[in-house]
C-alpha positions as CSV (number, residue, x, y, z in Angstrom):
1,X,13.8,7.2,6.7
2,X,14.1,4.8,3.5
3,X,17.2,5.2,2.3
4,X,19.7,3.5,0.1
5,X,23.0,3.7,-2.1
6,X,24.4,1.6,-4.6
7,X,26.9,1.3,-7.2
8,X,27.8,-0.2,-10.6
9,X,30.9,-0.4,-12.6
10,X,32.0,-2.8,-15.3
11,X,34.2,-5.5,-15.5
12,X,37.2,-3.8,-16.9
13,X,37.0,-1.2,-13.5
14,X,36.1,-4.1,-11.2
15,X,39.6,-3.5,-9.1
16,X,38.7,0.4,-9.1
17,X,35.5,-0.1,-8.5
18,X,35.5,-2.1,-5.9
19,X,38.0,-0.2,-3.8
20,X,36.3,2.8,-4.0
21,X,32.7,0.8,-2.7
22,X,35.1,-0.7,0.0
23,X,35.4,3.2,1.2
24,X,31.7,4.5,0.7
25,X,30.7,1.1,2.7
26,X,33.0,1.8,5.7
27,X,31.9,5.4,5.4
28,X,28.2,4.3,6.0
29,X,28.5,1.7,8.4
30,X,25.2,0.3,6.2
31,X,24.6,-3.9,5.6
32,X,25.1,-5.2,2.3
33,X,23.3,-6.6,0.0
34,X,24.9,-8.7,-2.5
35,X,22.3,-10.5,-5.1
36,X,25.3,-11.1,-7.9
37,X,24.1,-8.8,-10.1
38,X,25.9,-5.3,-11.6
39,X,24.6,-3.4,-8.7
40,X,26.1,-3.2,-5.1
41,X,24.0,-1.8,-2.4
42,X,23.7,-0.7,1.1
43,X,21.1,0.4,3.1
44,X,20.4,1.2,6.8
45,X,18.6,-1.6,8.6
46,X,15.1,-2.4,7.9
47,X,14.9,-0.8,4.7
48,X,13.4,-4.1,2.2
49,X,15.4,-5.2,-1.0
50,X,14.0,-7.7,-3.2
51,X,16.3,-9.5,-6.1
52,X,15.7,-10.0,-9.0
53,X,16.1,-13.3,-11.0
54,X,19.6,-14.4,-12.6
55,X,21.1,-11.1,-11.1
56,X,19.0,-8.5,-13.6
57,X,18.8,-6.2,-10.5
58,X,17.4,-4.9,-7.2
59,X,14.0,-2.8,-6.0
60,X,14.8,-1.1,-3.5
61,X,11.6,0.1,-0.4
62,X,8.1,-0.9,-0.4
63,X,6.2,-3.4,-2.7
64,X,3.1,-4.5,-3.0
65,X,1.6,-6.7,-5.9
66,X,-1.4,-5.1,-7.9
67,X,-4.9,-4.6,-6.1
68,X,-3.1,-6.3,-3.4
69,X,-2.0,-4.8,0.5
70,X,-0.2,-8.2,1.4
71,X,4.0,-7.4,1.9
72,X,5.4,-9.2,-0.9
73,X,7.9,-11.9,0.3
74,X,11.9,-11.1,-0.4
75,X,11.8,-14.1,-3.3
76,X,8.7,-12.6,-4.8
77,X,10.5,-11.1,-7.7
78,X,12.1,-14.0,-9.0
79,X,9.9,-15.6,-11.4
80,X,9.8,-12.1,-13.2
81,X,11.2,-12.8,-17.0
82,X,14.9,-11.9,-17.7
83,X,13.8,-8.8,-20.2
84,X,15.2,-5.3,-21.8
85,X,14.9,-2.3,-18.3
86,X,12.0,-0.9,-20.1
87,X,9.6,-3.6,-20.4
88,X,11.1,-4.8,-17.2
89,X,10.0,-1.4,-15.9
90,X,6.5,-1.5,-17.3
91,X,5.5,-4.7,-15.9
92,X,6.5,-3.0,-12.3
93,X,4.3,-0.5,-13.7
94,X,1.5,-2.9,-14.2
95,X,1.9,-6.0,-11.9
96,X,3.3,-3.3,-8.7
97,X,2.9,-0.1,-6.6
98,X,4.6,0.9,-3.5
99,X,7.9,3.0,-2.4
100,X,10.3,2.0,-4.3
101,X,13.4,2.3,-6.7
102,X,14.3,-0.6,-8.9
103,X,18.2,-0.7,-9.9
104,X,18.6,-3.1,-13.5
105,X,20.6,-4.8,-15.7
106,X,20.6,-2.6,-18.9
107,X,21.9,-3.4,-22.1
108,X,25.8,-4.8,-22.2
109,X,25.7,-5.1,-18.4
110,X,25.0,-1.0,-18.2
111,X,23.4,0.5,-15.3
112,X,19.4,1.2,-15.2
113,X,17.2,2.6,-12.5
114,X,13.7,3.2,-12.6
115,X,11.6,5.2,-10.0
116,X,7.8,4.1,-9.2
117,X,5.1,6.6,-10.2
118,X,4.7,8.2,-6.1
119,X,8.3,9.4,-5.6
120,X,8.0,8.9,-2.5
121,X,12.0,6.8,-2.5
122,X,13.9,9.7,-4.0
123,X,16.7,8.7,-6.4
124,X,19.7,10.5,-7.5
125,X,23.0,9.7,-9.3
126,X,26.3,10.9,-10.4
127,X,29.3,9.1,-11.6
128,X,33.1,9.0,-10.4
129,X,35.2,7.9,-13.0
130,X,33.6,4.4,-14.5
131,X,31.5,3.9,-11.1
132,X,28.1,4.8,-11.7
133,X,26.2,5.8,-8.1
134,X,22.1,5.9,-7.3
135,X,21.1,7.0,-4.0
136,X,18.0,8.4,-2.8
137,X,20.3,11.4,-1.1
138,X,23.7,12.3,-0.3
139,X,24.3,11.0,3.0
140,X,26.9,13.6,5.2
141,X,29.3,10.9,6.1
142,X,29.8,9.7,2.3
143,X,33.2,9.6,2.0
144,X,34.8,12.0,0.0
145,X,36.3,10.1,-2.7
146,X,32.4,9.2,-3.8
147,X,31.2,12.7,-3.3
148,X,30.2,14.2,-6.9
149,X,31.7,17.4,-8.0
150,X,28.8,19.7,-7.1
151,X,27.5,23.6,-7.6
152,X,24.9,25.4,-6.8
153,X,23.1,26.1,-9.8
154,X,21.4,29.5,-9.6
155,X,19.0,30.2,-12.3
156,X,17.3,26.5,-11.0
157,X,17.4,28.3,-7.5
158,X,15.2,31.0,-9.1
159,X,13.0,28.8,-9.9
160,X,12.5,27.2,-6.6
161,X,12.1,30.7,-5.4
162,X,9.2,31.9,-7.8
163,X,7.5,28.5,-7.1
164,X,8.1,26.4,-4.3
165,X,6.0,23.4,-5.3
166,X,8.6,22.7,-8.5
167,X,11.3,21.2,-5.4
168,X,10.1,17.9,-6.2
169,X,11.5,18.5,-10.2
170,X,15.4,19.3,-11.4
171,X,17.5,19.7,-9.0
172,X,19.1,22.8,-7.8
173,X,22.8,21.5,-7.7
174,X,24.8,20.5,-10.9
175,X,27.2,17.3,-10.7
176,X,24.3,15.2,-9.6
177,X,21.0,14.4,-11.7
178,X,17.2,13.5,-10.1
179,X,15.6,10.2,-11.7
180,X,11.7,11.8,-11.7
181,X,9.3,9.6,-10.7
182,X,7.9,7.7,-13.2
183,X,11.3,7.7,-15.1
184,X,13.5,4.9,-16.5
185,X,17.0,6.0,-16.4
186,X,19.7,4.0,-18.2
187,X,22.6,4.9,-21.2
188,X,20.2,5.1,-24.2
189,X,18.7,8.3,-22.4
190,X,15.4,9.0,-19.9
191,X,11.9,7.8,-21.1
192,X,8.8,8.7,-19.2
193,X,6.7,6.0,-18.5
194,X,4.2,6.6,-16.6
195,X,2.9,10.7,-16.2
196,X,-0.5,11.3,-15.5
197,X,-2.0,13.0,-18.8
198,X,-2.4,9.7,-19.9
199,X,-4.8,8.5,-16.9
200,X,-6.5,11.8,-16.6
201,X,-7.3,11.7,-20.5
202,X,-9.4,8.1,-20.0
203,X,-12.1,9.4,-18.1
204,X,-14.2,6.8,-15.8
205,X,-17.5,7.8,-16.7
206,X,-19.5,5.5,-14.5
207,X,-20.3,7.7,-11.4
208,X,-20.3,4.7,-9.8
209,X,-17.5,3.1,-10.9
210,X,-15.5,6.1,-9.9
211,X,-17.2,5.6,-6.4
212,X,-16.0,2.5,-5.4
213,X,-13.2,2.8,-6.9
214,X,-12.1,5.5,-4.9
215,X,-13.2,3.5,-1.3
216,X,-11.4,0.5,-2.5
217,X,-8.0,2.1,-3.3
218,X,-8.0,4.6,-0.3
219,X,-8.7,1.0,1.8
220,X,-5.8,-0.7,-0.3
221,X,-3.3,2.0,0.4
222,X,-4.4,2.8,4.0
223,X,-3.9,-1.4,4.7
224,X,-0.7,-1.9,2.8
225,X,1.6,0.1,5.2
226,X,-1.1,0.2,8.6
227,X,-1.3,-3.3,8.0
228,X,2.1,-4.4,8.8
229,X,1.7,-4.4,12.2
230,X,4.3,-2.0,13.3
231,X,2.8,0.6,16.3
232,X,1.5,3.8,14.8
233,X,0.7,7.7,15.1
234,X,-1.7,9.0,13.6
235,X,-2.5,12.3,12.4
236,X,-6.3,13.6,12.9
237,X,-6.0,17.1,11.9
238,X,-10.1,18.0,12.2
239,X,-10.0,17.8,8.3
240,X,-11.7,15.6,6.1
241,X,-8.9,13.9,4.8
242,X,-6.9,12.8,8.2
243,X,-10.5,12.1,8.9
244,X,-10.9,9.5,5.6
245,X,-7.1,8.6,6.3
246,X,-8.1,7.2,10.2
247,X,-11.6,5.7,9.3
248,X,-9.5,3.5,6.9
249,X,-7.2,2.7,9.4
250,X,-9.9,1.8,11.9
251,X,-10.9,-0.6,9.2
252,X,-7.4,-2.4,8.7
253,X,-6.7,-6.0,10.2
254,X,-3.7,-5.9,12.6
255,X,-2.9,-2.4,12.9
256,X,-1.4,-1.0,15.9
257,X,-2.2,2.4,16.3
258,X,-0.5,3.8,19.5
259,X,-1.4,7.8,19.0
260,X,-4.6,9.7,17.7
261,X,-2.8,13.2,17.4
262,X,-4.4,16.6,17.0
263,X,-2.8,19.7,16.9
264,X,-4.6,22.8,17.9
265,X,-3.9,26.3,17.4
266,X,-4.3,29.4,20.0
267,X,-7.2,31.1,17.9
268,X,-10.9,29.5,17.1
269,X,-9.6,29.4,13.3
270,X,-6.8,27.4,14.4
271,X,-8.3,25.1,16.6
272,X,-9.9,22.0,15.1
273,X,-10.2,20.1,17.9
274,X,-14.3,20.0,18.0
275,X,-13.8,18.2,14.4
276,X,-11.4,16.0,15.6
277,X,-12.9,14.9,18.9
278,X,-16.1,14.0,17.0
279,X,-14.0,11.5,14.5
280,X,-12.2,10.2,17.9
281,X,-15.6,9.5,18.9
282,X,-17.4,8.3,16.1
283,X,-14.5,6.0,15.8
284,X,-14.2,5.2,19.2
285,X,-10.6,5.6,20.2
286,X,-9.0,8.1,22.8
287,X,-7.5,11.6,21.0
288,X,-4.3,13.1,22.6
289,X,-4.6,17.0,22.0
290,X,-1.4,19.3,21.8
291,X,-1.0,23.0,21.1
292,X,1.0,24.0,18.1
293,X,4.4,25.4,18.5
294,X,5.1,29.0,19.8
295,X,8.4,28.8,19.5
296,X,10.4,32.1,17.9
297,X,11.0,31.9,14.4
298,X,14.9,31.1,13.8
299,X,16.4,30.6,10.4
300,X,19.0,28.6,11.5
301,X,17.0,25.6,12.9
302,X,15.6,23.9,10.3
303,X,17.9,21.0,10.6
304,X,18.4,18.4,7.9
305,X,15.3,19.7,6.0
306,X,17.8,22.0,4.8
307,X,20.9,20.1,4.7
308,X,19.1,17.6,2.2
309,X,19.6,17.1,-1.5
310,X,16.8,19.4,-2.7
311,X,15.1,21.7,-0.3
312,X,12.8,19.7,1.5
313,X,9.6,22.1,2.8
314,X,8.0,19.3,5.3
315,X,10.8,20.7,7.5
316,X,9.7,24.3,7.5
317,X,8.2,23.8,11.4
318,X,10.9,22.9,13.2
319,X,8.4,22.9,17.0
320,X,6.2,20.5,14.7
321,X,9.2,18.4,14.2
322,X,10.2,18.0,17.3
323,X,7.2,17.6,19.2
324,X,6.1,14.8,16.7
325,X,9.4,13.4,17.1
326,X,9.0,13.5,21.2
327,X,5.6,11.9,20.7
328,X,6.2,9.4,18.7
329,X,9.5,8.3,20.7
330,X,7.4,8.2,23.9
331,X,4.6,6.3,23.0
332,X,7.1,3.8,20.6
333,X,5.4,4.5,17.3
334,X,7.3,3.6,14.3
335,X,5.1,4.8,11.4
336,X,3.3,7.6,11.4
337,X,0.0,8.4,8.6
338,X,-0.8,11.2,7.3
339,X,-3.2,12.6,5.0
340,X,-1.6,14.6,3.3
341,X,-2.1,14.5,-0.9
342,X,-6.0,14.3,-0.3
343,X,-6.6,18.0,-1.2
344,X,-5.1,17.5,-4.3
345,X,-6.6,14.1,-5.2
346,X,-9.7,14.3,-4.1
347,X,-9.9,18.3,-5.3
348,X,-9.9,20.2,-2.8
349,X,-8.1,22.8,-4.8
350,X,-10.8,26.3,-4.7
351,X,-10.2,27.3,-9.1
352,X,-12.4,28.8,-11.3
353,X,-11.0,26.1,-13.5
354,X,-14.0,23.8,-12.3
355,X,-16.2,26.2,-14.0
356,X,-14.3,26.0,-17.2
357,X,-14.3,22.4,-17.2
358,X,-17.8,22.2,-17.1
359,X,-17.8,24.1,-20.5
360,X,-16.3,21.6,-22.5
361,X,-18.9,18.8,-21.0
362,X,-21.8,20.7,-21.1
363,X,-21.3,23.4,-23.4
364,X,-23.5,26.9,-23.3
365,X,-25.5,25.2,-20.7
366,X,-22.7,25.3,-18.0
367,X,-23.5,29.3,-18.2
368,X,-26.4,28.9,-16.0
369,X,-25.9,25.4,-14.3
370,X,-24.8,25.0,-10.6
371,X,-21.4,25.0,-11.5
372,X,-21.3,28.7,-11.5
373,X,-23.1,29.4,-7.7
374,X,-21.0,26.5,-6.4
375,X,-17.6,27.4,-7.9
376,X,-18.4,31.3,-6.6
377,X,-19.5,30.2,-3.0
378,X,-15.6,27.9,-3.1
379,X,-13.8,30.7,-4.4
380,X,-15.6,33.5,-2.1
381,X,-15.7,35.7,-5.3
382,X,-19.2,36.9,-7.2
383,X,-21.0,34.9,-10.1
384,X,-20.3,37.3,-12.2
385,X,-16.3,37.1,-11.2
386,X,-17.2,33.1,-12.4
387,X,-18.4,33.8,-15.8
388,X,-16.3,36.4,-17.1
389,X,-13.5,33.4,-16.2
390,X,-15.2,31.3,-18.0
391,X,-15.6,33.5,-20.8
392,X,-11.5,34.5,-20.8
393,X,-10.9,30.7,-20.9
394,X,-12.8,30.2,-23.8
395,X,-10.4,32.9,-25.9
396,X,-7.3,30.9,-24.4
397,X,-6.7,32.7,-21.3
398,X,-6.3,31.3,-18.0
399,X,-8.3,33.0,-15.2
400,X,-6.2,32.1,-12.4
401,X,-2.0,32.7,-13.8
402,X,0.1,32.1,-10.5
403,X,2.7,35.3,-9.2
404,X,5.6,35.3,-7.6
405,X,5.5,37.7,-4.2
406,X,6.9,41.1,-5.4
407,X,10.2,40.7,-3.5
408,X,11.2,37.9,-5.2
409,X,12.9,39.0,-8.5
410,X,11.1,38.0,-12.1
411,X,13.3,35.5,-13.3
412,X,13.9,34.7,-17.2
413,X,11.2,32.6,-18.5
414,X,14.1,30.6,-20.5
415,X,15.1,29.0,-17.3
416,X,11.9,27.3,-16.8
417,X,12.2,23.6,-15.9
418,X,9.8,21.1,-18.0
419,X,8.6,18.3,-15.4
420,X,8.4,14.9,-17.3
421,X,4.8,14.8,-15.9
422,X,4.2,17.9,-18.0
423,X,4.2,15.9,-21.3
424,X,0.5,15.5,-22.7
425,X,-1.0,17.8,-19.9
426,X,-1.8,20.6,-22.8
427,X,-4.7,18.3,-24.1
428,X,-6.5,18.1,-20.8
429,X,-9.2,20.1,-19.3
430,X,-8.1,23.7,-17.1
431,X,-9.1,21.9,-13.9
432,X,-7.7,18.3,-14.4
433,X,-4.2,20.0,-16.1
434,X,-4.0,22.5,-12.2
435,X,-5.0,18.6,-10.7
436,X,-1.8,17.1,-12.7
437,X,0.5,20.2,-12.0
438,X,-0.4,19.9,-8.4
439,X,0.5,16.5,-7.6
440,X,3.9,17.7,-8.8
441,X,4.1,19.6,-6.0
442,X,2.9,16.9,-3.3
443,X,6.7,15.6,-3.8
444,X,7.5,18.1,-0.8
445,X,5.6,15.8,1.7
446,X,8.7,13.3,0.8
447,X,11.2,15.2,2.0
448,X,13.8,15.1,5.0
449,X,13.4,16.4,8.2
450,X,13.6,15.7,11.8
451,X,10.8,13.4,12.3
452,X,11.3,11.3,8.8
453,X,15.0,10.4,10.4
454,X,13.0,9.7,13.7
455,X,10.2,7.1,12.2
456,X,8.5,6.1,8.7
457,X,6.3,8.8,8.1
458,X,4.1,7.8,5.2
459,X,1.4,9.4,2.8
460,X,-1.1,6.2,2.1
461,X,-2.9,8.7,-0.2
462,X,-0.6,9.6,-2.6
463,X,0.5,6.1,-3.5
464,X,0.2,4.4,-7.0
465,X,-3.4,2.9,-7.2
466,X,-5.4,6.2,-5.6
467,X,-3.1,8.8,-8.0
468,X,-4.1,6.7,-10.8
469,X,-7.6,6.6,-9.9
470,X,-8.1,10.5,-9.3
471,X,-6.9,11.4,-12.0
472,X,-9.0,9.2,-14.2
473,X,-12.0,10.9,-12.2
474,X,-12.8,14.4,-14.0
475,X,-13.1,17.8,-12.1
476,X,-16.7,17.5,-12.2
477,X,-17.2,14.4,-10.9
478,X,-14.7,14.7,-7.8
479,X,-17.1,17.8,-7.2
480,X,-19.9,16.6,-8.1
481,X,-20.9,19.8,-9.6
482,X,-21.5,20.6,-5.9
483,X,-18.5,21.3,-3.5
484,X,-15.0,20.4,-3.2
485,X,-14.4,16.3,-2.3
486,X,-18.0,16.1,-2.8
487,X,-17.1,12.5,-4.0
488,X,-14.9,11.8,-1.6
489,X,-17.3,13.1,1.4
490,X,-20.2,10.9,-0.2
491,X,-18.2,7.9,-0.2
492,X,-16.6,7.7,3.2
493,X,-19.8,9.5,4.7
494,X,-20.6,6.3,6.9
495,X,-17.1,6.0,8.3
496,X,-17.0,9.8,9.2
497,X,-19.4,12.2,11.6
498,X,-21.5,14.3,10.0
499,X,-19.4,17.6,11.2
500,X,-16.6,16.6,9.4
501,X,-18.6,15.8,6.0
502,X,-20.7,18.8,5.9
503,X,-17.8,21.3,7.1
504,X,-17.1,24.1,4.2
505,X,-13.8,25.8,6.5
506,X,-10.2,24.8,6.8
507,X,-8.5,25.8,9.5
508,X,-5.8,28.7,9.3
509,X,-2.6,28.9,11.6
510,X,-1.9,32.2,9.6
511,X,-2.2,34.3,12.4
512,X,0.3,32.6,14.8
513,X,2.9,31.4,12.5
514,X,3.2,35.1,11.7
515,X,3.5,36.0,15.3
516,X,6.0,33.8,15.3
517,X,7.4,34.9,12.3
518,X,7.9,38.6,14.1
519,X,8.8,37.3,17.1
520,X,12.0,36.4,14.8
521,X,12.1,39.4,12.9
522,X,15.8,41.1,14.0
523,X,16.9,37.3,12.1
524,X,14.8,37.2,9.9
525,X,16.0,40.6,8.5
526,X,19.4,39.8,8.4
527,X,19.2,36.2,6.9
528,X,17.4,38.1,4.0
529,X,19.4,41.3,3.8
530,X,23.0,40.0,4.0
531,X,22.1,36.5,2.5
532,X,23.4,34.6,-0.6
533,X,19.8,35.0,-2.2
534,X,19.9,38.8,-2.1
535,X,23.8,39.0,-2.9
536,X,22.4,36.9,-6.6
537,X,20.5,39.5,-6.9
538,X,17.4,37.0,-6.6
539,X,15.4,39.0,-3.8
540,X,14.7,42.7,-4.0
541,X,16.4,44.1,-1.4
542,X,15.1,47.3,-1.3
543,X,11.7,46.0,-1.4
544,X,12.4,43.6,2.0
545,X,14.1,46.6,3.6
546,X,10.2,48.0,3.7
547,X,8.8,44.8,4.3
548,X,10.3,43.4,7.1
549,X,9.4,45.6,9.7
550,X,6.6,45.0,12.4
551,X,4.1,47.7,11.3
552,X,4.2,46.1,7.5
553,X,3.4,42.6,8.0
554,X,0.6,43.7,10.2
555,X,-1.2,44.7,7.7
556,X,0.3,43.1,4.5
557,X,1.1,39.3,6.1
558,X,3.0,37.0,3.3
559,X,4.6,35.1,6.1
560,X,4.7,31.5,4.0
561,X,6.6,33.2,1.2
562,X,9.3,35.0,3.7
563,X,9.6,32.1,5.7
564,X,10.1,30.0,2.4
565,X,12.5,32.4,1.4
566,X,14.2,32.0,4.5
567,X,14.4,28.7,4.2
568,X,15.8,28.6,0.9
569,X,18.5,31.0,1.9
570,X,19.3,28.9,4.6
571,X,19.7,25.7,2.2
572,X,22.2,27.4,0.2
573,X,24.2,28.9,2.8
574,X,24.4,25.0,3.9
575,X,25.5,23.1,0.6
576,X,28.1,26.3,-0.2
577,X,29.6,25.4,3.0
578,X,29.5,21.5,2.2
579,X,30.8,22.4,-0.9
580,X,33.5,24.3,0.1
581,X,34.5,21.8,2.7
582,X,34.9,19.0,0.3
583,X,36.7,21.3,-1.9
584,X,39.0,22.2,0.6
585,X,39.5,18.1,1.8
586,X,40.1,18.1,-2.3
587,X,42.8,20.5,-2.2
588,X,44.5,18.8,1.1
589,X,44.1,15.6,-0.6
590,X,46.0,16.5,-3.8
591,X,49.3,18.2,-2.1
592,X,49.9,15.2,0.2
């Protein structure tokens, strides 16, 4: 896992300062990296740090120059001009992409941090007297004296509850505050400057500009991190974006992919492995098949996915975690691809709102264009479902408001977080604005768990140069007016078999994670019941008390948003015990 923490302090603290480093370094048992500038850093092996001229700062994880997969060298930052952290941070912007968090020089030697546009290197800080701390989490052996004073901060946890894609945004504990991506963080405050309103409000309106365009960045991201030669596993779900994701990779110079991995489910809807055996064959390479996990569900295994900083959902499949883990220990893989981010890039996303885009770029006509069979067919709903939506949009209302799941409270709408991504979003089109929102949410794919501490799992789609493309593509030409990914199946159609590129289903492990799911029931009911969650009156108890038996979820299902609930409850029972434990080494620490 990427990982880092460093520290600044100024002159007049340096003896302070530097003591208290001296026992968050021993703590770690991390290297050092020591460029002379304001910033001191650590990291676990492995994890690349390029310097900055004259001392003016640090980035931190993966970098790659503009239209470019080659690694940069670790002196390739020094001819960069000795300039003020934000235009210091906009030529990253503009000259860069990659993983990465850049730690500056800010005015009168203060300290600036700035967090690249994919959020995939999470940073965080807090301050302990005059030392100033970024990390990208809160490791467990961080000695105490470093430790910020922390609380869990309930109305956030609300939030989380009523919409689990916002984990990626504020955090849910005060004492410590989340650099969004995007963000330039230093003492005159927290400009945005990057969010995507202001690349999905440029359209490309060359069809096929926005064709190659797409090909040539999925190549470029796929190649920057495949490219490095370091053994890989792959993901090839049966979907069509593992699918795009491995025909990229089958194009890259000096990969070494070690594992083609499917997983397969116990029902026909489950099992994709008749999609995934014809991209192992079209592509020539040998797929290793495994059977999802059957284990019980148990709300006390989710391991560091809910130990983490913010709750960290690509941990809720604990049997996934490990067996990936296993797999990728056994066969000596130390990357492993994904393609995850593609539904939302590439527009996957079944809305209505495609319908109501089409209104504003071909007016009246869009009532009887193909917009209105095609979005119908996506959504499984009737025509005439399609244009009353698109009648109610055009009076202001929006056809599809999300809902909470009836046992989770209603929560104040003054608590609601603003993202900085939201800024600029209320002058877009429905469908490109739900495109924007929901690469919010694709911050859970960054998250810990098991098999991120095991190996570098990585998300070549949702990097800098393919976000920024997307979402200057509209709605309608991602579509094509047609289907969802119509673009993106017309432009990798030669790499992929025609299964995959004609295929209209997903596939759906509903049924057995909810076996699962009341295989763990007796658990399940008391982790709910007598947890913190319910106690903060934040679940309806009375409500669960009907729900959580056998004969109800049957017939009424909703396993994702109990087992996110669970999961949630099990992240605060977690960080109250942390917290009480370094309250009580406080307390110890005071009467000596």
């Amino acid at each position: 896992m990427r990982a880092f923490l460093a520290a600044h302090w100024p002159v007049a603290a340096d003896k302070a300062g530097a003591a208290l480093w001296d026992l968050v370094v021993r703590s770690l048992g991390w290297p050092i990296t020591d460029a002379g500038g304001p910033w001191r850093l650590a990291t676990p092996p492995g994890v690349p740090v390029r310097a900055l001229a004259d001392g003016e700062g640090l980035v931190v994880g993966d970098l790659f120059r503009n239209h470019s997969s080659a690694v940069l060298p670790a002196c390739a930052l020094q001819d960069l001009p000795d300039i003020a952290p934000t235009e210091l941070s906009c030529l990253l912007l503009r000259g860069y992409w990659g993983r990465y968090v850049a730690l500056l020089r800010g005015p009168r030697n203060s300290p600036a941090m700035f967090r690249d546009p994919s959020g995939a290197l999470d940073c965080i800080t807090w301050s302990i007297g005059p030392v100033r701390f970024a990390a990208s989490h809160l490791p467990e052996d961080l000695a105490a004296e470093a430790m910020p004073q922390l609380a869990l901060d309930w109305e956030r946890l609300a939030e989380l509850l009523a919409d689990a894609g916002d984990v990626g945004g504020r955090l849910a504990l005060t004492g410590v505050e989340s650099v969004a991506p995007g963000v330039l963080r230093h003492d005159g405050g927290m400009p945005t400057l990057w969010r995507p309103a202001d690349f999905a409000a440029n359209p490309i309106l060359d069809s096929d500009v926005a064709a190659s365009g797409l090909r040539n960045a999925v190549d470029l991201c796929v190649a920057a991190y495949a490219g490095q030669g370091r053994p890989l596993l792959t993901e090839v779900s049966g979907g069509l974006d593992s699918a795009i994701v491995a025909g990229a990779l089958h194009q890259t110079s000096g990969a070494q992919p070690r594992t083609w991995l499917n997983y397969f489910g116990p029902e026909p809807w489950g099992d994709e492995r008749a999609y995934a055996r014809a991209v192992a064959e079209h592509l020539d390479v040998r797929l290793t098949e495994a059977p999802t996990s059957d284990e019980a569900f148990d709300p006390l295994d989710f391991g560091p996915a809910a130990t983490a900083h913010r709750p960290s959902l690509c941990g809720l499949d604990p049997g996934y975690d490990r067996d990936v883990v296993a797999r990728c220990e056994a066969d000596g893989a130390e990357m492993m691809l994904t393609g995850q981010g593609g539904d939302v890039l590439f527009f996957q996303l079944p809305t209505l709102k495609v319908a109501v885009d089409a209104l504003r770029t071909l007016g009246p006509r869009a009532y009887i264009s193909s917009h209105v069979l095609t979005v119908a067919r996506w959504r499984k709903v009737s025509v005439w479902s399609v244009l009353a939506a698109m009648s109610r949009a055009g009076r202001g209302h929006d056809p599809e408001a999300p809902g909470a799941p009836a046992f989770i409270k209603p929560i104040n709408p003054s608590w609601r977080s603003e993202h900085p991504w939201h800024q600029g979003l209320e002058g877009l089109p429905p469908a490109k604005r739900l495109q924007a929102r929901e690469l919010i949410g694709c911050s859970i794919y960054f998250g810990d768990c098991r098999r991120a501490r095991a190996v570098d799992v990585v998300h070549p789609l949702l990097s800098q140069p393919l976000i920024e493309h997307c979402l200057a593509v509209s709605a309608g030409t991602l579509t094509l007016g047609v289907r969802d990914r119509a673009l993106a199946r017309q432009v990798f159609a030669d790499r992929l078999p025609a299964a995959v590129v004609s295929r209209w289903s997903k596939g759906d492990l509903t049924a057995p994670y909810g076996r699962r799911l009341a295989a763990g029931l007796a658990a399940l009911r008391e982790h709910l019941m007598e947890g913190r969650l319910a106690a903060e009156g934040l679940l309806d108890r009375e409500l669960l008390d009907q729900i959580l038996v056998p004969e109800r979820l049957v017939w009424d299902g909703g396993y994702a948003a109990l087992r996110y609930a669970a999961f949630l409850e099990s992240w605060v029972r977690n960080w109250e015990d942390r917290i009480s434990r370094l309250s009580l080494g406080a307390s110890s620490s005071a009467a000596i």
